[in-house]
Every structure is written in structure tokens, then in C-alpha cells.
N, C-alpha and C positions, 0 to 999 in steps of 0.2 A: 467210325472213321468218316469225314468229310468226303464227298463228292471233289474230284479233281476240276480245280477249274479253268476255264478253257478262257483264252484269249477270244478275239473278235474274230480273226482269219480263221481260226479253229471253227470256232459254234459254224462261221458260212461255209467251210467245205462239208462240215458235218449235215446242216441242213441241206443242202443241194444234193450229198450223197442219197439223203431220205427223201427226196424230193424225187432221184429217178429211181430211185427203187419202188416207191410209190405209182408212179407212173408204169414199170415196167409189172407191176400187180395189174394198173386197171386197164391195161392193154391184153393182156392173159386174161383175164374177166371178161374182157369184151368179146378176142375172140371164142371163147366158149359159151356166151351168149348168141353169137352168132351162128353158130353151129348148132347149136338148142335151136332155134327159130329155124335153121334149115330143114332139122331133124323133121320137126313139127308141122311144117311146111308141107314136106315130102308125104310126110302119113297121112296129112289130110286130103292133096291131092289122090292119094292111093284111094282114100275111102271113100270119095267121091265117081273114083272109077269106077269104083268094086261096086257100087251101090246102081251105076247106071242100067 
């Protein structure tokens, strides 16, 4: 069975749909990367202490 095909106005809401869900992926990535580097942060600071 052929793939339905989509008009113009279709494929652009479709693309802009993928476009913020995309976006709302690399914003949850980011901040769990930023919490990672906190995390990291904190421990090294700790071992620093602990070492003093």
C-alpha cells in the first residue's frame, strides 16, 4: 500500500510539529546534562574537602 500523500500545508505543520518535539528532547538532554555537571561538581568539591 502507498504512503498517503500529504499536501504542502500538511508536510509544514507536520515538520514544525517534529521540529518542537525535537526541541523539547534537546532541552530535557540539556537539563539532565546540567545536573550531571552539578552532580559532579559537588563530588569534587566534597573530595577536595575531605582530602584537606
Amino acid at each position: 500500500m502507498r504512503p498517503k500523500t500529504l499536501n504542502f500545508e500538511q508536510l509544514v505543520k507536520q515538520n514544525r510539529q517534529e521540529l518542537l518535539n525535537d526541541e523539547e528532547s534537546i532541552t530535557q538532554i540539556e537539563l539532565r546534562l546540567e545536573k550531571k555537571q552539578e552532580a559532579l561538581a559537588m563530588a569534587k568539591r566534597k573530595e577536595l574537602e575531605f582530602n584537606k
